[in-house]
C-alpha positions as CSV (number, residue, x, y, z in Angstrom):
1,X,-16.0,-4.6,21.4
2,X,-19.4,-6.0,20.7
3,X,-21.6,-5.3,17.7
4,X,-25.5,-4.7,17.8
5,X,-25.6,-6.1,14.5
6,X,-22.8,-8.8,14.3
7,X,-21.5,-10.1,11.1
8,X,-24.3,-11.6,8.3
9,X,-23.0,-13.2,4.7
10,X,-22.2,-10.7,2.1
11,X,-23.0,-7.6,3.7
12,X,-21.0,-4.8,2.9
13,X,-19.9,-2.0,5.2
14,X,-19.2,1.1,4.3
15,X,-17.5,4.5,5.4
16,X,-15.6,7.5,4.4
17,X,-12.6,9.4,5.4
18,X,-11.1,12.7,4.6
19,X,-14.3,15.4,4.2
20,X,-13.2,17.9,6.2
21,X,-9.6,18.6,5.6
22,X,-8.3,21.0,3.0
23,X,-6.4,18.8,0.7
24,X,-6.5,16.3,-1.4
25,X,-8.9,13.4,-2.4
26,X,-11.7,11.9,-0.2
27,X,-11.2,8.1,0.0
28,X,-14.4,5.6,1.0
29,X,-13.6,1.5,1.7
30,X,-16.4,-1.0,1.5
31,X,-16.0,-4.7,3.7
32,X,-17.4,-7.8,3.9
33,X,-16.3,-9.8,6.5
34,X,-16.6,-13.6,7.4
35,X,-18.7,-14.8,10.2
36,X,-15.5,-16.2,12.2
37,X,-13.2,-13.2,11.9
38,X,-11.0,-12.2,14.7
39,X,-9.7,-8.5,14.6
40,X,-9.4,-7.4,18.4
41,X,-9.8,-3.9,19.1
42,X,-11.8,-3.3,15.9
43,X,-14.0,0.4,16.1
44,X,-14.2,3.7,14.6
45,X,-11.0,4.7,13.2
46,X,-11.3,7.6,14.6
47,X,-10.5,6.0,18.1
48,X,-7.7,4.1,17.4
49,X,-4.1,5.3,17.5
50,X,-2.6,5.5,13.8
51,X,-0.2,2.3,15.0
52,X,-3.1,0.2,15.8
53,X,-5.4,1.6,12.8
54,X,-2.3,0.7,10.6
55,X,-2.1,-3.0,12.0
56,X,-6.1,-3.3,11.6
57,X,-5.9,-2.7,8.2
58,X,-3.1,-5.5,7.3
59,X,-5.5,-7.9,9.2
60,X,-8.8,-6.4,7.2
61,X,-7.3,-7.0,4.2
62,X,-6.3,-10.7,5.5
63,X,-9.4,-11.9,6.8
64,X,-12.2,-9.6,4.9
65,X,-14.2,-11.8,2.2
66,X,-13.6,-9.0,0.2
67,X,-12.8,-5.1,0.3
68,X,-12.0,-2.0,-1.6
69,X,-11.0,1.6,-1.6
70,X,-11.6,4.3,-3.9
71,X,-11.4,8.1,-4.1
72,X,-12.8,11.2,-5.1
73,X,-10.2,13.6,-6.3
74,X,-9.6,17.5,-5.5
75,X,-11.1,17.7,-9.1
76,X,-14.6,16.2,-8.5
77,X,-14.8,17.8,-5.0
78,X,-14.5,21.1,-7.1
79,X,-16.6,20.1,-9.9
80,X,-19.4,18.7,-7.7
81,X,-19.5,19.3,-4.0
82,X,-17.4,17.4,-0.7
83,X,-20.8,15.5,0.0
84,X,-21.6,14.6,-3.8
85,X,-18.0,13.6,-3.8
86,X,-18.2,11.2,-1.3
87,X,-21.2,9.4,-2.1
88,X,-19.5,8.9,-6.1
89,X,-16.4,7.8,-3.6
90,X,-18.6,5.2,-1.1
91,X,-20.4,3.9,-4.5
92,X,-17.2,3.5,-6.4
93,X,-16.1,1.3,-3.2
94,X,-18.9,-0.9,-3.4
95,X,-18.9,-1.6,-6.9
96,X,-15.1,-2.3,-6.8
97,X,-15.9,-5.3,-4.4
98,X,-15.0,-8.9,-6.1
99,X,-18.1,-9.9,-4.2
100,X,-21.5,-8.7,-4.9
101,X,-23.2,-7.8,-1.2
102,X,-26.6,-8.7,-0.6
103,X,-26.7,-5.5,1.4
104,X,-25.0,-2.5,2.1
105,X,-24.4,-0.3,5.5
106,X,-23.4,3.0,5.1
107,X,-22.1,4.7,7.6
108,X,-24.2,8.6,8.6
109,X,-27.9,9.5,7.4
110,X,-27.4,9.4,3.7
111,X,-27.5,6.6,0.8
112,X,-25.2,7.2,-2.2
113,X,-27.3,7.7,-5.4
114,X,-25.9,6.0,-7.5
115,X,-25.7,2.5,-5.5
116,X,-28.5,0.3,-7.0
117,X,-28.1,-2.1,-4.6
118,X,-30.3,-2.8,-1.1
119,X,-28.5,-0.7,1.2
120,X,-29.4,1.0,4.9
121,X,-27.5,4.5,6.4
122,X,-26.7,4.0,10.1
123,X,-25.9,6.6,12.1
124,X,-22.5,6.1,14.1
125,X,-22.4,2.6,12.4
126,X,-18.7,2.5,12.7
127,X,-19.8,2.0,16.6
128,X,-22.1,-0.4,15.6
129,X,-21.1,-2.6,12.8
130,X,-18.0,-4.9,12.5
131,X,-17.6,-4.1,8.6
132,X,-18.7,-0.3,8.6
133,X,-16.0,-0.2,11.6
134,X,-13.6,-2.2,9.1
135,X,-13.9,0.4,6.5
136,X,-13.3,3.4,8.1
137,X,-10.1,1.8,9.2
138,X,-9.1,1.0,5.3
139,X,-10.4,5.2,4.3
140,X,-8.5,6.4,6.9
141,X,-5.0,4.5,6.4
142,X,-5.9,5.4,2.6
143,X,-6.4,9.2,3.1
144,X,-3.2,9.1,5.2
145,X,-1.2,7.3,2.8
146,X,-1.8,9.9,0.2
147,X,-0.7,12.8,3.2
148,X,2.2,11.2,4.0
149,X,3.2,11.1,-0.1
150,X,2.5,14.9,-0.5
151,X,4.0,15.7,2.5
152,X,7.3,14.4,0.5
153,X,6.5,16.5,-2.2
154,X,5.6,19.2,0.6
155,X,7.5,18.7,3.2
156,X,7.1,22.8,4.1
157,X,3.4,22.4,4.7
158,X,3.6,19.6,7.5
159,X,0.7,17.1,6.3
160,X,2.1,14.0,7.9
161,X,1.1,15.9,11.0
162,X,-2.5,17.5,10.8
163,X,-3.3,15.5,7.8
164,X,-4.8,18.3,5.8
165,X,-7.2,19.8,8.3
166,X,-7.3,23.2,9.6
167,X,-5.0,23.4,12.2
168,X,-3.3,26.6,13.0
169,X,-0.1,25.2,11.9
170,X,-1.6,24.5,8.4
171,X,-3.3,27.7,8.1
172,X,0.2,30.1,8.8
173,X,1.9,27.1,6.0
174,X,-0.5,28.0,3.7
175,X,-0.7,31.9,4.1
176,X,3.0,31.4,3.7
177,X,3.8,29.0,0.7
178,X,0.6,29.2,-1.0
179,X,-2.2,27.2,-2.0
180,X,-1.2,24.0,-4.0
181,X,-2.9,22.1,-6.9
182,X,-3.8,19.8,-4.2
183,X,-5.9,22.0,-2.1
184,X,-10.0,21.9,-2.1
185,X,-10.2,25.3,-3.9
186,X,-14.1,25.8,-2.8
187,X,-13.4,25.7,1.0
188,X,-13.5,28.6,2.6
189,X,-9.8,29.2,4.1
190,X,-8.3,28.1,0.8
191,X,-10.8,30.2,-1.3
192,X,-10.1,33.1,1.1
193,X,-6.1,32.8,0.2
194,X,-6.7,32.6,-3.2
195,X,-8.6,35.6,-3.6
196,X,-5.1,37.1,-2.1
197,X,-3.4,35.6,-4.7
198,X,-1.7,33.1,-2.3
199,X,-0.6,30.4,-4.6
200,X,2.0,28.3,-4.5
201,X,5.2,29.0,-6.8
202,X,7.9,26.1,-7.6
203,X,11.3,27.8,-7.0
C-alpha cells in the first residue's frame, strides 16, 4: 500500500493495542524504519489476518532501525485510567528505542504527556504511515502473546479466541468461573460481576 507520508530518518511511529478488552495489560510499540525497507502488505493490524500480522512482525523486527514494546499492566489501568495507561504505555515505547527519533507519530488525536520529545497525533495514521502501521503490528502480536499465555493458565475462559474483549462467549466464562487477578476491575462488565461476588476460586 502506499503511504502519504513515506519513510523520513529517525522518525518513530507509534501505536497501541489492547484498550478495549477486559483483561490484561495494554501494550504500545514504537518503529523507526529505514528508507529502503521492504514489508509487503504492511497496514493497520487490525486488517491483517493474525498469520500475516505474525510474519510482519518477524520482518519488523528484521529490517526496523530500531523498535520496542512496552506495557501498562491491569495494575496501572486500575490505579490511573485505560487512556492514562496507554499514553505511560506509548511513552515507555519511545523511550525504550536504542535510537533517539527526531520525531514521533502517534497514532489517534492525543500526545502522551510525558513524551518530551517533537511528536504529531495522526488520526488513522496506521493507514497512513509505514512505522505507525509497523507498530500496531508489534502491540498487537504483543497483546496476543500475553492471551495466548493466560489462556494456558485459563484455558476455561477461551482468550486465545476473543482475545479478552467482550464477546458473549467471554461474558457467560466470566459469570461462570469468576473474575481473575487479570481482569480490568474498573470496566463495567467486570465491575458488575464483582459486585456479585463473581471471583474466581483456584480448586
Amino acid at each position: 500500500m502506499s503511504f502519504d507520508l513515506g519513510v523520513l530518518p529517525a522518525h518513530a511511529g507509534v501505536d497501541e493495542a489492547g484498550r478495549g478488552p477486559l483483561v490484561g495489560s495494554v501494550y504500545a510499540a514504537a518503529v523507526i524504519l529505514p528508507a529502503n525497507y521492504d514489508l509487503p502488505g504492511l497496514t493497520d493490524s487490525k486488517k491483517l489476518s493474525e498469520k500475516k500480522r505474525d510474519e510482519l512482525a518477524i520482518q519488523i523486527k528484521q529490517q526496523a532501525t530500531a523498535w520496542s514494546v512496552a506495557a501498562a499492566d491491569v495494575s496501572e489501568i486500575h490505579q490511573y485510567n485505560i487512556l492514562f495507561a496507554t499514553m505511560r504505555a506509548m511513552a515507555r515505547a519511545v523511550m525504550n528505542l536504542h535510537t533517539v527519533p527526531s520525531k514521533v507519530w502517534i497514532d489517534g488525536n492525543r500526545i502522551p504527556a510525558d513524551l518530551t520529545l517533537p511528536a504529531e497525533a495522526v488520526v488513522k495514521g496506521d493507514l497512513k504511515i509505514a512505522a505507525v502501521s509497523a507498530a500496531s503490528i508489534l502491540a498487537k502480536t504483543a497483546r496476543d502473546a500475553e492471551m495466548y499465555a493466560l489462556h494456558q493458565q485459563y484455558p476455561q475462559y477461551g482468550f486465545d479466541r476473543h482475545k479478552g474483549y467482550g464477546t458473549a462467549a467471554h461474558l457467560a466464562a466470566l459469570r461462570q468461573f469468576g473474575v481473575l487477578p487479570q481482569h480490568r476491575q474498573d470496566f463495567a462488565p467486570v465491575k458488575a460481576l464483582l459486585l456479585q461476588g463473581k471471583c474466581f476460586v483456584e480448586i
